[in-house]
KEMAR-675473 format. One record per residue (C-alpha): residue in one letter; y, z negated, x negated. Coordinates in Angstrom, 1 decimal. Layout:
N
<node res="A" c2="Y" c3="Z" c1="X"/>
...
***
This chain:
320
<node res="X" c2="-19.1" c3="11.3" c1="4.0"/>
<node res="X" c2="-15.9" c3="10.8" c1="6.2"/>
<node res="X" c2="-15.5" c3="7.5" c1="7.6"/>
<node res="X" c2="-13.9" c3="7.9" c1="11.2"/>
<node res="X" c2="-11.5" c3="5.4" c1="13.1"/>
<node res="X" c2="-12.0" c3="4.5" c1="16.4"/>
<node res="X" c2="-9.3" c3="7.0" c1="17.7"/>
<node res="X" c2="-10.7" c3="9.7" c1="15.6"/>
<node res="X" c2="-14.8" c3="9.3" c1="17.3"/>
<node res="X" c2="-13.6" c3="12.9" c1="19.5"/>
<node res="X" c2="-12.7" c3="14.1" c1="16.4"/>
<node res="X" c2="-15.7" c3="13.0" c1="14.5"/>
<node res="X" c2="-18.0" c3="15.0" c1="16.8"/>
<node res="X" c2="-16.5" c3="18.3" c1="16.6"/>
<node res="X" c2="-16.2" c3="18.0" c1="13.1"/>
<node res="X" c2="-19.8" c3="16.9" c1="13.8"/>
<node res="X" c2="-21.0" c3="20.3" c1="15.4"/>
<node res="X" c2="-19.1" c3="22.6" c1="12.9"/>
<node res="X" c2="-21.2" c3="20.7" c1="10.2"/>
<node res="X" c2="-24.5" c3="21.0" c1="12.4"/>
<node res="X" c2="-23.9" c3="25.0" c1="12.6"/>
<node res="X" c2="-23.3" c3="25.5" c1="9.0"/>
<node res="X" c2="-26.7" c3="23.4" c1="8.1"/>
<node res="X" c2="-28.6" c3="25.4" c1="10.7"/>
<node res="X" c2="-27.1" c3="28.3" c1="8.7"/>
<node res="X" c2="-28.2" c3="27.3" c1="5.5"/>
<node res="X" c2="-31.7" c3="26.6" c1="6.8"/>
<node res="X" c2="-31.7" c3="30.8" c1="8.3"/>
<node res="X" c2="-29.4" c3="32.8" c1="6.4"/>
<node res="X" c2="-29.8" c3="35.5" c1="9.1"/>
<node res="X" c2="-27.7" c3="33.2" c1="11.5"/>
<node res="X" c2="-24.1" c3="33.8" c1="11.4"/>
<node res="X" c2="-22.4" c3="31.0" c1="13.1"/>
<node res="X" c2="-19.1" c3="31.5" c1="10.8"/>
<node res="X" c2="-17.0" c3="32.7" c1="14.1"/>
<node res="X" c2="-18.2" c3="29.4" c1="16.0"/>
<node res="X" c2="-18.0" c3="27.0" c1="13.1"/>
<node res="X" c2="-14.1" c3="28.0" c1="12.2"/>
<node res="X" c2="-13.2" c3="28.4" c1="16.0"/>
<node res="X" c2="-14.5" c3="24.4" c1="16.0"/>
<node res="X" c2="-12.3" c3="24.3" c1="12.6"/>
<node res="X" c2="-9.0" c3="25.1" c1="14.4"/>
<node res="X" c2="-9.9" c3="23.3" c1="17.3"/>
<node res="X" c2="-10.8" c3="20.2" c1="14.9"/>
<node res="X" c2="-7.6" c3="20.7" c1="13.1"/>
<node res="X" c2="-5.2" c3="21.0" c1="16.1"/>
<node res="X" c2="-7.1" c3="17.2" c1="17.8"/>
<node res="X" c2="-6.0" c3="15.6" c1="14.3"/>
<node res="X" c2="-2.0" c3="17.2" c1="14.3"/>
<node res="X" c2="-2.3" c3="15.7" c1="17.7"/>
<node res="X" c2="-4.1" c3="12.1" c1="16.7"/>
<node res="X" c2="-1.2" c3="11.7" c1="14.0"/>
<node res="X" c2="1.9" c3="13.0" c1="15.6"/>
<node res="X" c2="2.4" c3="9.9" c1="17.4"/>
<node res="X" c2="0.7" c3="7.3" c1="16.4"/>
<node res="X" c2="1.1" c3="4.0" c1="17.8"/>
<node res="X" c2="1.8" c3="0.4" c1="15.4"/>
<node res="X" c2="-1.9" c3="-0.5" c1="15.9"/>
<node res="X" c2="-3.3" c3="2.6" c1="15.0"/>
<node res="X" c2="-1.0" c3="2.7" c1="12.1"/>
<node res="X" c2="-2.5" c3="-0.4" c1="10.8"/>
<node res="X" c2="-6.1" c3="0.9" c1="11.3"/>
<node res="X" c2="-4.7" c3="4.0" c1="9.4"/>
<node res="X" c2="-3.5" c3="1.3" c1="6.5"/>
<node res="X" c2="-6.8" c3="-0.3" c1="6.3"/>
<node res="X" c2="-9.0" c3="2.7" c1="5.9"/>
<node res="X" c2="-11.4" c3="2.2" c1="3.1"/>
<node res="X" c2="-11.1" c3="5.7" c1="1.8"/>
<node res="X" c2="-6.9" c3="5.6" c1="1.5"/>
<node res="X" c2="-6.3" c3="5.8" c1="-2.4"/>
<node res="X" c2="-6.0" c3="2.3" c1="-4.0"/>
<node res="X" c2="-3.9" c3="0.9" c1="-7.0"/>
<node res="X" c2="-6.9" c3="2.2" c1="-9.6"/>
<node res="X" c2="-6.9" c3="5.4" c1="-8.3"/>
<node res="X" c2="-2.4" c3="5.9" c1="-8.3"/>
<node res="X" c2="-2.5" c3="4.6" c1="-11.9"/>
<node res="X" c2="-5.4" c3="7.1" c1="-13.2"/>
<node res="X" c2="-3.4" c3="9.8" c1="-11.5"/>
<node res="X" c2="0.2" c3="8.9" c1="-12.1"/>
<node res="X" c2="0.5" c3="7.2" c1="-15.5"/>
<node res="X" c2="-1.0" c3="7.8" c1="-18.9"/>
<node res="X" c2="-1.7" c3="5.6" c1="-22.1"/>
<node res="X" c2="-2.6" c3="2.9" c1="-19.4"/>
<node res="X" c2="-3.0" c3="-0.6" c1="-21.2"/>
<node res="X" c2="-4.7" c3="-3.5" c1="-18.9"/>
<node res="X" c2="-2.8" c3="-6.7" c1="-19.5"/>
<node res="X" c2="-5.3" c3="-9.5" c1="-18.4"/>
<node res="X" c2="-5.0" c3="-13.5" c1="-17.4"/>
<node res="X" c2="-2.4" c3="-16.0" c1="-16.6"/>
<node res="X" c2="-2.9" c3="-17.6" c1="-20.0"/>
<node res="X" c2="-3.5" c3="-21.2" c1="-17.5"/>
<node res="X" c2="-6.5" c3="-20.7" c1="-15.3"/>
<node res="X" c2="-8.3" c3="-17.2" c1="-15.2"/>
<node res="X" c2="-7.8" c3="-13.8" c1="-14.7"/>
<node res="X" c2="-7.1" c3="-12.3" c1="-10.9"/>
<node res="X" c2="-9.2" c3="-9.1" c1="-10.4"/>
<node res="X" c2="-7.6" c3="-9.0" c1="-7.1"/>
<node res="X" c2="-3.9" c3="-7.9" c1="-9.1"/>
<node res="X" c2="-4.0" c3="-4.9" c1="-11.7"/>
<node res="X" c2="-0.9" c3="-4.6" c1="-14.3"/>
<node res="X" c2="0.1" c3="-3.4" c1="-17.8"/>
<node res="X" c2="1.8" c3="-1.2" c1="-19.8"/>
<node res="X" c2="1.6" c3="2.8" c1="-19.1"/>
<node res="X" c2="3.7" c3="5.8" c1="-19.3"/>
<node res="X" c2="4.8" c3="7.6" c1="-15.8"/>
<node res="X" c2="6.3" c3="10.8" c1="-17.2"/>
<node res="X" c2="6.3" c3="10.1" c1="-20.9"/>
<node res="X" c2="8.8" c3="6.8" c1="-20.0"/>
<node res="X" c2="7.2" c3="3.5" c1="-20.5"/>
<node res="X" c2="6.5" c3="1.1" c1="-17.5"/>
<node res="X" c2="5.2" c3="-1.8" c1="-16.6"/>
<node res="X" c2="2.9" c3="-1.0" c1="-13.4"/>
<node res="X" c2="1.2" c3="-3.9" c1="-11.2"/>
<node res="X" c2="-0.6" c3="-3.6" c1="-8.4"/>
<node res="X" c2="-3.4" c3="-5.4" c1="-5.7"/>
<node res="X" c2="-6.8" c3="-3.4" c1="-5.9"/>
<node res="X" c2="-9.0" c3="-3.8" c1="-2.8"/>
<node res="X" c2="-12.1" c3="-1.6" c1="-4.3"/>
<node res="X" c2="-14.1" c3="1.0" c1="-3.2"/>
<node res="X" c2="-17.5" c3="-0.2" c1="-2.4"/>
<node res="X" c2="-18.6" c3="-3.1" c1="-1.7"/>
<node res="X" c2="-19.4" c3="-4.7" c1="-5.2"/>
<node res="X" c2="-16.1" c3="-3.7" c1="-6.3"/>
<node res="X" c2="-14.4" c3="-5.0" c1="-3.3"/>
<node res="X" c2="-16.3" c3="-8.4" c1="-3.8"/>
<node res="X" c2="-15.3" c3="-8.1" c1="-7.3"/>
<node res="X" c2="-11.5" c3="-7.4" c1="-6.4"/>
<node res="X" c2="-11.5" c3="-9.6" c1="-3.6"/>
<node res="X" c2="-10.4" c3="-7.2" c1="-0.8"/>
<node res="X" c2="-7.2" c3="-7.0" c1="-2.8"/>
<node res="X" c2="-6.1" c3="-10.6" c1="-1.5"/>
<node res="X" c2="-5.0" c3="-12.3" c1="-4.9"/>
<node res="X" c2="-5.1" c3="-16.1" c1="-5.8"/>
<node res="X" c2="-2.4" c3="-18.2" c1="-7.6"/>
<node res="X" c2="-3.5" c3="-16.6" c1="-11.3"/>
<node res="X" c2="-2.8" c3="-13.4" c1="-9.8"/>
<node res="X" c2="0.6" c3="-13.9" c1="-9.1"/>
<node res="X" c2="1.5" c3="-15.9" c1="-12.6"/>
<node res="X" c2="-0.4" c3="-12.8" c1="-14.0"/>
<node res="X" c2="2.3" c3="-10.9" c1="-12.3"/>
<node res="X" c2="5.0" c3="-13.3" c1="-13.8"/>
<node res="X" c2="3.6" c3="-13.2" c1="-17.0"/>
<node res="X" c2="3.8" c3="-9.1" c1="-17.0"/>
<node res="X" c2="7.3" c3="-9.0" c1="-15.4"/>
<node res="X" c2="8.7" c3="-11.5" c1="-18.2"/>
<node res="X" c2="7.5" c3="-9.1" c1="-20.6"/>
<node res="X" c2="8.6" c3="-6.4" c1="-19.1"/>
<node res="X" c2="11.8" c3="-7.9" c1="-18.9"/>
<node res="X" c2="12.3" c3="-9.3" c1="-22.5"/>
<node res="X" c2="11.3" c3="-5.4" c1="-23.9"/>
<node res="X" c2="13.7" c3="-3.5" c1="-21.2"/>
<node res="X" c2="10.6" c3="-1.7" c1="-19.6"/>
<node res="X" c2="11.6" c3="-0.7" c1="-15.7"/>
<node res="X" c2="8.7" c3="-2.4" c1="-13.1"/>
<node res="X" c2="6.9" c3="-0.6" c1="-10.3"/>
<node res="X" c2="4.7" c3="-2.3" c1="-8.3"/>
<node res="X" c2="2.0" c3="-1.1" c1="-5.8"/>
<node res="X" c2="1.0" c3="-3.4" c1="-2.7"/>
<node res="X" c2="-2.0" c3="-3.0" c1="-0.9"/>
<node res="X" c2="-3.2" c3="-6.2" c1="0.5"/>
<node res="X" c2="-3.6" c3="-7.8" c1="3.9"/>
<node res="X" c2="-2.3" c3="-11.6" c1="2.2"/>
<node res="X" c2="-2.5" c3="-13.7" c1="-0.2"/>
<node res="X" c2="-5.8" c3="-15.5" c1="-0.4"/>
<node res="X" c2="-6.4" c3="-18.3" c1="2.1"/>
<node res="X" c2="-9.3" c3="-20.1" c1="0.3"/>
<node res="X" c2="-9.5" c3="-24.3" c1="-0.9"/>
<node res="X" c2="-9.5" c3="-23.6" c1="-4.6"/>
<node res="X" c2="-6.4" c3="-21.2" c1="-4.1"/>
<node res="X" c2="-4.4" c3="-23.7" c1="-2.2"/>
<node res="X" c2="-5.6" c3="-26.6" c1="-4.6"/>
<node res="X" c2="-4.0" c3="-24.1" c1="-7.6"/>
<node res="X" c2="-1.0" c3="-23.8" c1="-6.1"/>
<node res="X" c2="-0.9" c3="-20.7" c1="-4.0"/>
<node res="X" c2="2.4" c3="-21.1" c1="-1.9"/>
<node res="X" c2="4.3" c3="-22.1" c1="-5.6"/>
<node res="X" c2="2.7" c3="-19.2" c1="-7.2"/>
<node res="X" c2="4.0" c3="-16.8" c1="-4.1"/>
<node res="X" c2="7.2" c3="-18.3" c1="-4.7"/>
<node res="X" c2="8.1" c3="-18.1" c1="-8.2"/>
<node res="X" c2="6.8" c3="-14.6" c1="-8.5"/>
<node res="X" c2="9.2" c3="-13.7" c1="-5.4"/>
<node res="X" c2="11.8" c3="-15.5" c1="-7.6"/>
<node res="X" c2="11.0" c3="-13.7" c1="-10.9"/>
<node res="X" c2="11.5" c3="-10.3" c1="-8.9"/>
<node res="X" c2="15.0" c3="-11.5" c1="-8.3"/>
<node res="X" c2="16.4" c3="-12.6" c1="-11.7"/>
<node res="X" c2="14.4" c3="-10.0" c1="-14.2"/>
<node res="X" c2="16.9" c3="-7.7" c1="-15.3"/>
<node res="X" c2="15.3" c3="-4.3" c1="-15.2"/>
<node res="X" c2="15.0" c3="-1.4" c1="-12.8"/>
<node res="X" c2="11.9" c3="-3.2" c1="-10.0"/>
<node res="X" c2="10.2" c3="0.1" c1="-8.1"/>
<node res="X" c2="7.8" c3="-1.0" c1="-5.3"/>
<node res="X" c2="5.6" c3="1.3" c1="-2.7"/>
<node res="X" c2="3.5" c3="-0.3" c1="-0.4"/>
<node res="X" c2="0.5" c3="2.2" c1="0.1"/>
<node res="X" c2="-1.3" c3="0.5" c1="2.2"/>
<node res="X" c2="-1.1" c3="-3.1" c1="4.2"/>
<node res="X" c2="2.1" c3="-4.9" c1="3.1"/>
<node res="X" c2="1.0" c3="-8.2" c1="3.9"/>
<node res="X" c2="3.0" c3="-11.7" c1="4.4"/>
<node res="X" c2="4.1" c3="-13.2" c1="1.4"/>
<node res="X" c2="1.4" c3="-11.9" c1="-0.5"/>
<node res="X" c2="3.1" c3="-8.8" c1="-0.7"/>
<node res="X" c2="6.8" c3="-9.8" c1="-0.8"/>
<node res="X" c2="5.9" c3="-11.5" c1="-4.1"/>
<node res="X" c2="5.5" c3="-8.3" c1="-5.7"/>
<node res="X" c2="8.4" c3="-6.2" c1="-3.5"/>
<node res="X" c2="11.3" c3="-8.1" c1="-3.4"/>
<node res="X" c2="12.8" c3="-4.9" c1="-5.6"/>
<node res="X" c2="15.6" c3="-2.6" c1="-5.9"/>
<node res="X" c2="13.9" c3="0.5" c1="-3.8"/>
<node res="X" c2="11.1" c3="-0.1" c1="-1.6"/>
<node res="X" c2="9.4" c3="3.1" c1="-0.2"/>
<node res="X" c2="6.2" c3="3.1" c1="2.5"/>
<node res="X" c2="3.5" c3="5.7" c1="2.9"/>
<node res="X" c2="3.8" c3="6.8" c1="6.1"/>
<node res="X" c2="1.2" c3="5.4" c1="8.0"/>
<node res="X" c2="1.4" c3="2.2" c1="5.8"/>
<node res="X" c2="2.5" c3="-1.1" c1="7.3"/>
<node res="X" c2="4.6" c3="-4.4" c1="6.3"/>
<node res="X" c2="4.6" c3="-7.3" c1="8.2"/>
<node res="X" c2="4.9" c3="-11.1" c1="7.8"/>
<node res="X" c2="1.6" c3="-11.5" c1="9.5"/>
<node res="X" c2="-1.5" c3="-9.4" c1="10.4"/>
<node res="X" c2="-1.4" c3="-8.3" c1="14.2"/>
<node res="X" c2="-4.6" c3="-10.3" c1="14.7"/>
<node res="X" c2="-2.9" c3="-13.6" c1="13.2"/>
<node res="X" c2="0.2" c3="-12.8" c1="15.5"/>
<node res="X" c2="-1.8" c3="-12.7" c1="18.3"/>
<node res="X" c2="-4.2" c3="-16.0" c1="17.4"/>
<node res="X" c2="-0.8" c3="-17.8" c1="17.1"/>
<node res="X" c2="1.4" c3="-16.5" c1="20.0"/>
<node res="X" c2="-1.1" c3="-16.5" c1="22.7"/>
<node res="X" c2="-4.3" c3="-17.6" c1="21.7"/>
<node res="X" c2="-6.1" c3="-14.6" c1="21.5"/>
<node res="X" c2="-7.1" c3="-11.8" c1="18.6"/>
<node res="X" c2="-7.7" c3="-9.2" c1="20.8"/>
<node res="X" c2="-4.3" c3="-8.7" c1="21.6"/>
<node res="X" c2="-3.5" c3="-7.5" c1="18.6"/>
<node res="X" c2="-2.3" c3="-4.3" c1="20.3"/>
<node res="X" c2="1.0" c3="-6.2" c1="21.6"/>
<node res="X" c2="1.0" c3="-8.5" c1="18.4"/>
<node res="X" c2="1.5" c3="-4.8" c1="16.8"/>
<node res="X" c2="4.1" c3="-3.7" c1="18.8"/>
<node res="X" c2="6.1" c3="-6.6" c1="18.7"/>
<node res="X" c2="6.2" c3="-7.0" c1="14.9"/>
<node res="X" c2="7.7" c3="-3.8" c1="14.1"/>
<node res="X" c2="5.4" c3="-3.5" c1="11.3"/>
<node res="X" c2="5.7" c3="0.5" c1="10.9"/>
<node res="X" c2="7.7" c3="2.0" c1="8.1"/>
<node res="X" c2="9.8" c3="4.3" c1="10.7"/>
<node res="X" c2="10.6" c3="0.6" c1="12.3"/>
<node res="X" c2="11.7" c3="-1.2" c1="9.0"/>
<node res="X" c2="13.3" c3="2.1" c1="7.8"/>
<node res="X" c2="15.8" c3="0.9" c1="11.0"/>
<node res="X" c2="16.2" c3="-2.7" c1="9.8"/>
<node res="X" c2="16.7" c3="-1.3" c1="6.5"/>
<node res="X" c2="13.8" c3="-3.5" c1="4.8"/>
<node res="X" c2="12.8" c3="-0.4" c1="3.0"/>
<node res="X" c2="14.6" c3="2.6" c1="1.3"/>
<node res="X" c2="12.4" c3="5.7" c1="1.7"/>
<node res="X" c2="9.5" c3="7.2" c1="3.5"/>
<node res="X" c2="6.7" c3="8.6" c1="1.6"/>
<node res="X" c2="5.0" c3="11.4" c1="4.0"/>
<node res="X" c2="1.4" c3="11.6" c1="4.1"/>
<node res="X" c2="-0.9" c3="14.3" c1="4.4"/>
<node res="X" c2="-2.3" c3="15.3" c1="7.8"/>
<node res="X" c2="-4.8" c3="13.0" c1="9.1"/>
<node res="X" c2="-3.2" c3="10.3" c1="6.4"/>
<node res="X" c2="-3.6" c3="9.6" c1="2.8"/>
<node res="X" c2="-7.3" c3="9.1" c1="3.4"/>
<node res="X" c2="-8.1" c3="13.0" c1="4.2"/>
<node res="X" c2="-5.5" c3="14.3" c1="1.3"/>
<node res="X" c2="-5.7" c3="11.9" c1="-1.2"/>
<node res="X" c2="-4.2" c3="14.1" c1="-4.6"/>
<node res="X" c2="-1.2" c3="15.5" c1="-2.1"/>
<node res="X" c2="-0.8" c3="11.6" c1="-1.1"/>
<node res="X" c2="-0.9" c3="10.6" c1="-4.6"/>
<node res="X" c2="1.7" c3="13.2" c1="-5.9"/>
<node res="X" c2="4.3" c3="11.9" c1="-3.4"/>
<node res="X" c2="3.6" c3="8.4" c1="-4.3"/>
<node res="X" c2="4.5" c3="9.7" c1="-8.0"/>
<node res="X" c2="7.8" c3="12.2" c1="-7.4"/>
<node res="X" c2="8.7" c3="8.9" c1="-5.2"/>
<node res="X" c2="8.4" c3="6.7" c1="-7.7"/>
<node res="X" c2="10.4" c3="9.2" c1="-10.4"/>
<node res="X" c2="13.3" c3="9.7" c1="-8.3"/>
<node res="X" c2="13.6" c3="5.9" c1="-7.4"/>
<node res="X" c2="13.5" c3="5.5" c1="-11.6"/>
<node res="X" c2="16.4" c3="8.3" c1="-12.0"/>
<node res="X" c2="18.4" c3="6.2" c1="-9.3"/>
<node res="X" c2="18.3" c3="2.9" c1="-11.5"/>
<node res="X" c2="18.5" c3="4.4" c1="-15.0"/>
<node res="X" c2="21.3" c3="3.2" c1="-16.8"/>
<node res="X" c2="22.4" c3="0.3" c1="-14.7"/>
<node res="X" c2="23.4" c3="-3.0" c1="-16.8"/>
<node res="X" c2="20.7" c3="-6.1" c1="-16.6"/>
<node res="X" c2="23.6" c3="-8.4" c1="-14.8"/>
<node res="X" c2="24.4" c3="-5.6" c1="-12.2"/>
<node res="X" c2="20.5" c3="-4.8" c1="-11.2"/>
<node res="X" c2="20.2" c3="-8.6" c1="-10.7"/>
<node res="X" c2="23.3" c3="-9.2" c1="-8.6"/>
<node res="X" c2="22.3" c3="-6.2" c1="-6.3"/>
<node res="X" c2="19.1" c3="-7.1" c1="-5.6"/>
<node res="X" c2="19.9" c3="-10.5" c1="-4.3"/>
<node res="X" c2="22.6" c3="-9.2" c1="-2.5"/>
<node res="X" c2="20.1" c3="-6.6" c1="-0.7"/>
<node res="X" c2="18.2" c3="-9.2" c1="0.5"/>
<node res="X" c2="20.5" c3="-11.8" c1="1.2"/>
<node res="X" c2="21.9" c3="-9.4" c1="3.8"/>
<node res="X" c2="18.7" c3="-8.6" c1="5.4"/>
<node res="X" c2="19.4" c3="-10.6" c1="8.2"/>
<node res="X" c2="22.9" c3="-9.1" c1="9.1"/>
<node res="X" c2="21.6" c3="-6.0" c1="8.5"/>
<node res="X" c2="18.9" c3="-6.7" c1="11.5"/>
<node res="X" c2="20.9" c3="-8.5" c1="13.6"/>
<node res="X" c2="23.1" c3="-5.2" c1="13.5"/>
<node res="X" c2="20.1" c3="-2.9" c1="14.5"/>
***
């Protein structure tokens, strides 16, 4: 069953009355409603070129949020073979909200990490909504040492709208854990390859992206806050996310400007959600090219590079 956005409810009941005609069909099979049913087709197909061809920051974020966009699970069954979980922090416990191990993309061998968010709602209880807690992150660490001490490149998939707000997290250490895993992205000396696919949110996402190439979905979003948060803070008021939205320049077309991100990944009429294999194989050539671009480079020079890139972030938006 399609789940519909808000914007998308005109859509939802034309798609609505094509499906109606076809079940009357079914019911009579001397009905021929074919001519009606695909005239509603085109008609449904032209509203959604329409919905998408301009969509504005907020819409963008309900876009990033939909529950049927692929998630980390589903990239790594698609994209990478011989896929090895790697579990625990070896302190506390393991973080179902964070995926990672060892795979192959192409017949090379990775390291892949990634928040999951789930499909349904015992798996997303399970993952947590993809938010991860302090034994997520030194999971992270733990994999991105490894992957460092064997020369295996990194790539890393965010989905998440934050790190995990709750007691017990903070009591672990949350803001140290977010911190040392946005170090360890820094100093390891391999090729680090992230995509954010879906939300890209606050530190809970630059903990795993701080890389050499960062690419965005389309219709993804990265921001240091949720619009909602923004708009609690600024002016006392969730429902203005709308402006919060605007104002955070949270789009991948946005930080593509400010150059906080390399590349674009372009997403399948209607989003990721409505062609998730086509969205999936982009994420993957993507992710392959960004591999070819870092191949060969020494440990001290991928290092150096990276903190340069991000060190000049600032200039780099104060020029835009």
């Amino acid at each position: 069953m399609t789940t519909y956005l808000e914007f998308e409810k005109p859509l939802a009941e034309i798609e609505g009355k094509a499906e109606e005609l076809r079940a009357l069909a079914r019911k009579n099979e001397e009905m021929d409603v074919e001519k009606e049913a695909a005239a509603l087709d085109k008609k449904a197909a032209d509203l959604l070129r329409d919905l998408y061809k301009d969509l504005s920051p907020w819409r963008k974020c309900q876009v990033a949020r939909h529950p049927d966009r692929p998630h980390c699970k589903d990239y790594i069954d698609a994209l990478f073979t011989e896929f090895t979980p790697l579990a625990g922090d070896r302190n506390f416990a393991d973080d179902h909200a964070v995926m990672g191990g060892i795979a192959r993309l192409n017949d090379e061998p990775v390291v892949v990490i990634g928040h999951e968010k789930g499909h349904d709602t015992n798996s997303r209880i399970r993952h947590n909504f993809g938010m991860a807690r302090p034994e997520g992150y030194r999971k992270a660490i733990r994999l991105m040492d490894m992957a460092d001490r064997f020369g295996l490149p990194v790539v890393t998939l965010i989905d998440t709208p934050g790190a995990y707000p709750g007691k017990g997290a903070e009591e672990r250490g949350q803001s140290e854990a977010i911190a040392r895993s946005t170090q360890k992205c820094l100093t390891i000396g391999v090729p680090l390859i992230s995509v954010i696919v879906g939300e890209g949110g606050s530190g809970g996402a630059v903990a795993f992206a701080t890389a050499d190439r960062v690419a965005m979905l389309e219709h993804s979003v990265y921001s240091v806050i949720s619009p909602e948060g923004c708009a609690s803070i600024l002016w006392k008021d969730a429902e203005k996310m709308r402006e919060a939205a605007e104002a955070l320049r949270l789009t991948a077309q946005d930080l593509r400007k400010l150059g906080v991100i390399d590349r674009i990944i372009k997403e399948p009429t209607g989003g990721a959600q409505r062609g998730r294999d086509a969205a999936i194989a982009a994420v993957g050539s993507e992710i392959a090219l960004m591999l070819a671009e870092m191949s060969g480079r020494k440990s001290s020079d991928l290092v150096k590079e990276r903190r340069r890139r991000y060190l000049d972030l600032g200039n780099k938006g104060l020029a835009a």
